[in-house]
C-alpha positions as CSV (number, residue, x, y, z in Angstrom):
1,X,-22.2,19.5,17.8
2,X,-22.7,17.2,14.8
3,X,-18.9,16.3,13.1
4,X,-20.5,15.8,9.6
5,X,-21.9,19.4,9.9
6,X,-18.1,20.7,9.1
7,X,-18.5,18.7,5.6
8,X,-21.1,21.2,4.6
9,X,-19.7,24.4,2.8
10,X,-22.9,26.3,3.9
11,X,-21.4,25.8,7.3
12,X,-18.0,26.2,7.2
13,X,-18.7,29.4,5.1
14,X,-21.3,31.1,6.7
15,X,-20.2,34.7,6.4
16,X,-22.2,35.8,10.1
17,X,-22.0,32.7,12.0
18,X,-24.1,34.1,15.3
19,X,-23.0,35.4,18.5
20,X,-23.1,32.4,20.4
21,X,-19.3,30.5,19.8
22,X,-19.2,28.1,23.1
23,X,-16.4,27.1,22.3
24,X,-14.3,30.1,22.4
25,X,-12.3,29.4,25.7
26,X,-11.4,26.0,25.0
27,X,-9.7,26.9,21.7
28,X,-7.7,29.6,23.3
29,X,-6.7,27.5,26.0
30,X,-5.1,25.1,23.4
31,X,-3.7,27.6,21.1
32,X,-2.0,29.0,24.5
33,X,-1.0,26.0,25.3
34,X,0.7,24.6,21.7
35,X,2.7,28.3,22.0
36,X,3.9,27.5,25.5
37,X,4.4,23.6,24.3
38,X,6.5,24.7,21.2
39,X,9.2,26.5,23.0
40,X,9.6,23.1,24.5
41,X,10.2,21.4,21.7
42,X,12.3,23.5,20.6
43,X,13.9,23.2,23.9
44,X,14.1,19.0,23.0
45,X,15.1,18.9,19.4
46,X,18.4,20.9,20.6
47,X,18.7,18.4,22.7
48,X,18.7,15.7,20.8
49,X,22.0,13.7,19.8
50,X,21.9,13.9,16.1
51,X,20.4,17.3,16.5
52,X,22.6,18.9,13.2
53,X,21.3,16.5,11.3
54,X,17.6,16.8,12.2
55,X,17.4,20.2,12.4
56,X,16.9,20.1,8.2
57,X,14.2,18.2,8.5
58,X,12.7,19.1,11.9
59,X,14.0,22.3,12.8
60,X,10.8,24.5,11.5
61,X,8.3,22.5,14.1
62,X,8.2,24.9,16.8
63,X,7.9,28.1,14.9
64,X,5.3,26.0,12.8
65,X,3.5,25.5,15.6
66,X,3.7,29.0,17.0
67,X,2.7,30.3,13.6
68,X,-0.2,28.6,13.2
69,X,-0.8,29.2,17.0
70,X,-1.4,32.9,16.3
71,X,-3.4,32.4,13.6
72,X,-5.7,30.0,14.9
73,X,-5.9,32.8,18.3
74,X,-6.8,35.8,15.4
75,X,-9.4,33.0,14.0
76,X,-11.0,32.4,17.4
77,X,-10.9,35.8,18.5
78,X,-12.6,37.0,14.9
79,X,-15.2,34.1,15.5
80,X,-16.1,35.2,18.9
81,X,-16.6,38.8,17.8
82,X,-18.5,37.7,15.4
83,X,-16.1,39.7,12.6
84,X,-18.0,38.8,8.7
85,X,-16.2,36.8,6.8
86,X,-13.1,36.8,9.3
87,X,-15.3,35.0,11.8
88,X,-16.1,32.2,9.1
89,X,-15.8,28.3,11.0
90,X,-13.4,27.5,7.7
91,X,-10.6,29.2,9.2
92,X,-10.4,27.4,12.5
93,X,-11.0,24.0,10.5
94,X,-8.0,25.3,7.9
95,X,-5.8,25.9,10.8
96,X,-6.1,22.0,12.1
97,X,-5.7,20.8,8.7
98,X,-2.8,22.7,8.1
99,X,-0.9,21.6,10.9
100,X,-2.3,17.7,9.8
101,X,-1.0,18.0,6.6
102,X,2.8,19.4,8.2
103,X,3.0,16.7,10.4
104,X,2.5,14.3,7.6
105,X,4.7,16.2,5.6
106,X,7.3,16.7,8.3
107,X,7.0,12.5,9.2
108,X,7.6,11.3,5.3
109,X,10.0,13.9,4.9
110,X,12.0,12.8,8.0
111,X,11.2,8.9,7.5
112,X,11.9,9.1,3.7
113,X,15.6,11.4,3.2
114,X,17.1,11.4,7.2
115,X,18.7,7.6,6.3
116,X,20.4,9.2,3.1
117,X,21.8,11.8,5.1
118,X,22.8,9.8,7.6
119,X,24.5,7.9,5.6
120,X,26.1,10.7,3.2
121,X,27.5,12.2,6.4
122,X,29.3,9.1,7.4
123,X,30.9,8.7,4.2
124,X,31.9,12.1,4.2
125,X,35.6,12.3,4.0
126,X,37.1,14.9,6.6
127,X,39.8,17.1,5.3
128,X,42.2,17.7,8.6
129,X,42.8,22.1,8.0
130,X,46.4,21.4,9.2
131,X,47.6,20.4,5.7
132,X,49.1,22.8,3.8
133,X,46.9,23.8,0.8
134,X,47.9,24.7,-2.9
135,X,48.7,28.4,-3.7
136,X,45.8,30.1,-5.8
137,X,46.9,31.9,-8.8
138,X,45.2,35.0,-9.0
């Protein structure tokens, strides 16, 4: 398969791409396999030491990844039907560049604010719930 083929919009778009998809299996191999990986990860981030912290910033990864998982399984299974216009190559090529463009996301978002909440939650002044607290007026 030529690469520079998928810069073509009369490729990509091609409402009845043809029977033959040979590459059927191999995508839903690795769409099976990133929705078995992400329960892993989700199984590691809770792992992880500064795990409240992170999870604003990384929490969403696995059900990310199992989202776009089942799309890109309805995309291959529409492609290799041969479904019009579901069965289009621009959906498989949106799903990668969707999860590209949240894993840079994700990776500025995560190198850009985690060191200013890291910081704002060691400043943060802890109240001990054993003082007594003013009465409320109602």
């Amino acid at each position: 398969m030529n690469l520079l083929q998928l810069l073509t919009p009369a490729y990509l778009f091609e409402p009845y791409p043809g029977s033959t998809f040979s590459y059927g299996l191999p995508l839903y191999l690795f769409f099976a396999v990133v929705i078995i990986l992400s329960f892993f990860v989700a199984k590691y981030l809770n792992s992880r030491p500064l795990r409240k912290l992170e999870s604003r910033f990384l929490g969403a990864i696995p059900n990310r990844m199992r989202e776009l998982s089942v799309l890109g399984l309805l995309f291959t299974f529409t492609r290799d039907q041969n479904v019009p216009y579901f069965g289009m190559r621009a959906g498989i090529v949106l799903i990668f560049l969707l999860a590209l463009a949240y894993a840079i996301y994700t990776w500025r978002n995560y190198k850009k604010n985690f060191p200013l909440v890291m910081a704002l939650s060691k400043n943060k002044k802890v109240e001990d719930k054993y003082i007594p607290k003013p009465k409320k007026r109602k």
